[in-house]
C-alpha positions in Angstrom: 0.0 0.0 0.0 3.0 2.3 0.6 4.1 2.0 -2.6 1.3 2.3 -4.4 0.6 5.5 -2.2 4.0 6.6 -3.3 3.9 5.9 -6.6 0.3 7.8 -6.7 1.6 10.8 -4.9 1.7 13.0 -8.2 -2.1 11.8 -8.9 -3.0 13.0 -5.5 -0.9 16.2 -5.5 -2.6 17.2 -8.6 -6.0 16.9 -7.7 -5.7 18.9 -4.6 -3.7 21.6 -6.8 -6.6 22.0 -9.3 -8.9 21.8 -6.5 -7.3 25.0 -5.0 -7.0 26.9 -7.9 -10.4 26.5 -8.6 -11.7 27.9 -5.1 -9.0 30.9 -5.8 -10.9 31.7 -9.2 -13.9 31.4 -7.7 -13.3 33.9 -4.7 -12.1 36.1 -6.7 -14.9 36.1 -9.1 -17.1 36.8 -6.4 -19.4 34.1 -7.0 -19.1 31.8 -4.6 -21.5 29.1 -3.9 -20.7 27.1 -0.5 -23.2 24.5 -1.5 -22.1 24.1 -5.2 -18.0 24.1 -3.8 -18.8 21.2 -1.0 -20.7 18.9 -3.7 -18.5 19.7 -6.5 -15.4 18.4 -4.1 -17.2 15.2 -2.5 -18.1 14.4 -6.6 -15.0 14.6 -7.4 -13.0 13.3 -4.1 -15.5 10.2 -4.6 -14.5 10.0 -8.0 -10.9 10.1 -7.4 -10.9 7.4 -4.9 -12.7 5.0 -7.1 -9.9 5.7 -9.7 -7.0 4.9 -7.3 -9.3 1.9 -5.9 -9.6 0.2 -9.4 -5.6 0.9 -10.4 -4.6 -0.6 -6.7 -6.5 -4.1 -7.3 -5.7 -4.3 -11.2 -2.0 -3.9 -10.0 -1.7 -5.5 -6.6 0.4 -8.3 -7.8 2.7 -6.2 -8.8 3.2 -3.9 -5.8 3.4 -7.0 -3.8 6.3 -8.5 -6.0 8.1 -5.2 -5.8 7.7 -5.1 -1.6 9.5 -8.9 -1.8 11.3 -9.3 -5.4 12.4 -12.7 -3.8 9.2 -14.3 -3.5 8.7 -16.5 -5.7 5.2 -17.8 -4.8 2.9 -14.8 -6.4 0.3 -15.3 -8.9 0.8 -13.8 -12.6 1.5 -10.2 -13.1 -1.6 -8.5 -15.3 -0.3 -5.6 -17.6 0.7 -2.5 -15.9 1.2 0.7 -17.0 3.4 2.5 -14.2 6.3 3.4 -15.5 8.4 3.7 -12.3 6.7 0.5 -10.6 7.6 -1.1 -13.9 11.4 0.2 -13.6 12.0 -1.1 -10.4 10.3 -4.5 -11.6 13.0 -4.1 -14.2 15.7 -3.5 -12.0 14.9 -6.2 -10.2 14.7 -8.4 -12.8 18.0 -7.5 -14.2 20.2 -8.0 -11.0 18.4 -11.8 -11.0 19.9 -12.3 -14.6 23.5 -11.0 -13.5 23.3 -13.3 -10.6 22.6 -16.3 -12.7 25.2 -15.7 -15.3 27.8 -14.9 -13.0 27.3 -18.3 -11.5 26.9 -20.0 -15.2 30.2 -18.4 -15.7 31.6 -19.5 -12.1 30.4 -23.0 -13.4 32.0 -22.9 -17.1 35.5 -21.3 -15.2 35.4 -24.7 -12.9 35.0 -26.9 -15.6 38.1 -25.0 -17.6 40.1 -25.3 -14.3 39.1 -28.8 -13.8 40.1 -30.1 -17.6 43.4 -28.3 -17.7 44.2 -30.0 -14.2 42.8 -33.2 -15.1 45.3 -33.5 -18.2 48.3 -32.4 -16.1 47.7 -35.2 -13.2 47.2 -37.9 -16.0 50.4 -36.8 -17.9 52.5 -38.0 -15.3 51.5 -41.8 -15.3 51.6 -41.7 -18.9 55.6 -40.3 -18.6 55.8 -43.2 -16.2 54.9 -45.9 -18.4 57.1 -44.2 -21.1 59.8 -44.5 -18.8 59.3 -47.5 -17.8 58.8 -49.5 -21.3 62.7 -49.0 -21.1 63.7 -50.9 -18.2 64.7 -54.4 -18.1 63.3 -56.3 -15.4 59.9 -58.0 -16.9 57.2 -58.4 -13.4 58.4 -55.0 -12.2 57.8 -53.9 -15.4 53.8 -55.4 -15.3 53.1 -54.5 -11.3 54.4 -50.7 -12.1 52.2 -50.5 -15.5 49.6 -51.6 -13.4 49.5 -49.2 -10.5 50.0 -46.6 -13.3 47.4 -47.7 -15.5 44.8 -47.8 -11.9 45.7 -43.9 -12.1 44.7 -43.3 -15.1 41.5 -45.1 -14.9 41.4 -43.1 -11.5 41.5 -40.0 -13.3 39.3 -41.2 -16.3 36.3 -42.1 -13.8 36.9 -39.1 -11.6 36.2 -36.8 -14.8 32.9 -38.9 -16.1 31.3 -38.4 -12.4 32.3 -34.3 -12.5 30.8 -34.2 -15.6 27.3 -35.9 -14.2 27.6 -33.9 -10.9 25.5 -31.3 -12.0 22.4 -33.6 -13.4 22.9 -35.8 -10.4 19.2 -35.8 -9.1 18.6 -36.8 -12.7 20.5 -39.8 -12.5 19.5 -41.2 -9.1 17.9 -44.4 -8.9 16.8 -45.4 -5.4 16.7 -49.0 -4.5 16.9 -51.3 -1.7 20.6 -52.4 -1.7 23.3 -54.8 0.7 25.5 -52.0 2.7 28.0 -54.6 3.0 27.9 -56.2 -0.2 27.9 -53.0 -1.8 31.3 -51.9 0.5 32.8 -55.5 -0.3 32.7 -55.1 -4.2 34.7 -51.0 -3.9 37.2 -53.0 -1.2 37.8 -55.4 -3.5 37.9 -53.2 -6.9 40.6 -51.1 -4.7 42.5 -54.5 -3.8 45.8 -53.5 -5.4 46.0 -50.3 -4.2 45.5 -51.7 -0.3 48.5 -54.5 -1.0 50.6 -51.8 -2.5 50.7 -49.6 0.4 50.4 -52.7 2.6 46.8 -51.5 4.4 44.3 -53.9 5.0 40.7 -53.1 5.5 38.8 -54.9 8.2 34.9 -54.5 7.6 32.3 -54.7 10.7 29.2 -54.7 8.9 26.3 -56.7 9.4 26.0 -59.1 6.0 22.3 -58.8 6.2 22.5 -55.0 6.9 20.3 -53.2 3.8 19.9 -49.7 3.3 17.9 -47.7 0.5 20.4 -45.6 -1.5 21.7 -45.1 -5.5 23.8 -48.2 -6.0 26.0 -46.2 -7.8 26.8 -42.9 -6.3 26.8 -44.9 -3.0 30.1 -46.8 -4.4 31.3 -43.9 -5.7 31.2 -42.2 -1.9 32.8 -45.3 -0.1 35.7 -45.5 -3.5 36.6 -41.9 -2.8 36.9 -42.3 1.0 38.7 -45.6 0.9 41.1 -44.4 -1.1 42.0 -41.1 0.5 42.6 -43.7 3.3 44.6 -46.0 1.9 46.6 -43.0 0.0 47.3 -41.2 3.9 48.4 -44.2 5.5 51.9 -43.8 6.4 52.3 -47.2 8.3 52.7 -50.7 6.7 50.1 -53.4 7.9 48.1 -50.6 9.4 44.0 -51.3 8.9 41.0 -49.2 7.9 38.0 -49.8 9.8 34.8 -49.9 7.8 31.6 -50.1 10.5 27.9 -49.5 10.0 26.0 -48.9 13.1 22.6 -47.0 14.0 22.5 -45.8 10.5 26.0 -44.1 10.3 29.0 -45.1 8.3 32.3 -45.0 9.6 35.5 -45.5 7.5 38.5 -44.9 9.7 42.1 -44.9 9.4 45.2 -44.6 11.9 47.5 -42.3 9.2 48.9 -39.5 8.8 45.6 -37.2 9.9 44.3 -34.0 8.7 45.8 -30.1 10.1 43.3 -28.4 11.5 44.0 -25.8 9.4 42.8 -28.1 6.5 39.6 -28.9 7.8 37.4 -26.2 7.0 38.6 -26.6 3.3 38.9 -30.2 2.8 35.2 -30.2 0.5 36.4 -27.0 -1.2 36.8 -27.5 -5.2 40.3 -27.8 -6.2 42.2 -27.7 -2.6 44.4 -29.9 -1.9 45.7 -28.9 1.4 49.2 -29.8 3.4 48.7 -33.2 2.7 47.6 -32.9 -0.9 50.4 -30.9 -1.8 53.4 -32.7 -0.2 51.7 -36.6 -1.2 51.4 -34.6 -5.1 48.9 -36.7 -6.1 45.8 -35.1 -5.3 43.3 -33.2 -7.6 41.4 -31.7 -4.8 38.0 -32.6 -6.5 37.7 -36.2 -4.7 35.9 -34.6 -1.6 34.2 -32.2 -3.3 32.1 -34.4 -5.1 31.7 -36.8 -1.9 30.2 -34.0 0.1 28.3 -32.7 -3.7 26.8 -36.5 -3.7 25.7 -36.6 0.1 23.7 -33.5 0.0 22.0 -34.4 -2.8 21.4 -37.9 -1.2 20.5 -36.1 2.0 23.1 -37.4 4.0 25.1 -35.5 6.6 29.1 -36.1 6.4 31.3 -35.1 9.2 35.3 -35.2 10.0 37.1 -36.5 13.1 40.8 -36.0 12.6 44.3 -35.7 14.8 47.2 -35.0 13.5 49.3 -38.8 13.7 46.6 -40.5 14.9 44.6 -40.8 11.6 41.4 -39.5 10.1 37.2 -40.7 10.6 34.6 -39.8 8.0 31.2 -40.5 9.1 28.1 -40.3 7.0 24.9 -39.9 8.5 23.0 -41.9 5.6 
């Protein structure tokens, strides 16, 4: 109501300006009427309140928009014809646009960063393999091509699921699905990596334990976490505890743990932290997408870290 009041003002102003001049011309003509003057000015009064009556209900959608530009529950605007209610409608308008193409173009920006980083962490197992094509040995020659070839099809998987992060509530599929058959297949995909580093994952999990997920992107959660543990473990024979209780997962390691420094970040795109940077290995997308995936799966995923002691992630599925 104010800012139809406001935007009226002129209307209003107006009326009460001709209505003056009109008494002036009239007292000084001399022939005044007191009778005439009161009905002339409840006619017209009457008059000009029906008028700003039938433009405040033809318009009302509109003045309420313009009160709350960010609501978006309001029914459809009918033609206006205000120009400065329809200019700040505008305006409004316009600063929405910016705002979503400044985030397509924070979006297109990622995707540039994320290619040109992808090619430079798969150009150094492909120098590897070059490299080692000229060594002698033969079985150190096929374990080596095989840890490298696992990064590349590390990096290969790891740019397919950024690619489909975006669309992911288009692509989940919600079924009833064996937690720890479901953990057992990812532990056992990730088999070389854990004799490699010499880590062995010990799983506590009910076999009979179901839970109603995306097959899929719930794999793709427990790959990423696994791995970061496996990769962090600094001591041989050391074990990763996998445990399913009250509707939590817990995947827990005893490495080299997170700074606290770190912790804020670790889900940031791109950052790779202390440990990223001095293990030189990491993209710093890994935990991005993990915590992208559990919000859109409405789960809650938390940290527990100290620094020696290892690292705990724990979904709240």
């Amino acid at each position: 109501m104010k800012l139809f009041i406001k935007d009226h003002l002129w209307v209003i102003l107006l009326f009460v300006i001709c209505h003056l001049i009109f008494i002036l011309i009239e007292e000084l003509d001399g022939i005044t009427n007191s009778a005439n003057l009161f009905y002339y000015c409840i006619l017209s009064t009457f008059f000009l309140l029906v008028f700003l009556l039938i433009r405040y209900y033809r318009n009302k959608n509109m003045y309420k928009l313009l009160s709350n530009p960010k609501n978006k529950k309001y029914k459809s605007l009918e033609k206006s014809s205000l120009p400065t209610a329809l200019c700040r409608y505008l305006e409004h308008r316009e600063i929405e646009y910016y705002e979503v193409l400044n985030n397509y173009k924070e979006k297109q920006d990622q995707h540039i960063l994320f290619v040109n980083r992808w090619i430079h962490y798969l150009k150094t197992p492909l120098s590897v393999i070059q490299l080692i094509y000229q060594e002698n040995e033969v079985q150190p020659i096929v374990n080596s091509l095989q840890n490298e070839t696992d990064k590349i099809l590390d990096g290969l998987n790891m740019a397919l699921y950024y690619s489909r992060a975006d669309s992911l509530k288009q692509d989940l599929v919600f079924e009833s699905i064996n937690i720890n058959d479901a953990i057992s297949f990812v532990v056992n995909d990730l088999k070389r990596f854990f004799i490699r580093k010499s880590v062995f994952p010990e799983l506590l999990i009910n076999k009979n334990e179901n839970i109603t997920s995306d097959l899929k992107w719930f794999r793709f959660i427990v790959y990423q976490l696994l791995t970061n543990a496996i990769k962090y473990s600094d001591k041989k024979n050391s074990k990763i505890i996998i445990s399913y209780s009250d509707k939590i997962l817990s995947i827990k390691d005893n490495g080299i743990g997170i700074p606290s420094k770190d912790i804020k970040r670790i889900f940031d795109m791109f950052y790779t932290g202390y440990n990223g940077r001095k293990m030189g290995e990491s993209t710093g997308v890994g935990l991005y997408l993990v915590k992208k995936v559990c919000e859109d799966l409405n789960y809650k995923i938390e940290v527990i870290t100290k620094i020696g002691s290892g690292t705990e992630f724990l979904i709240h599925l």
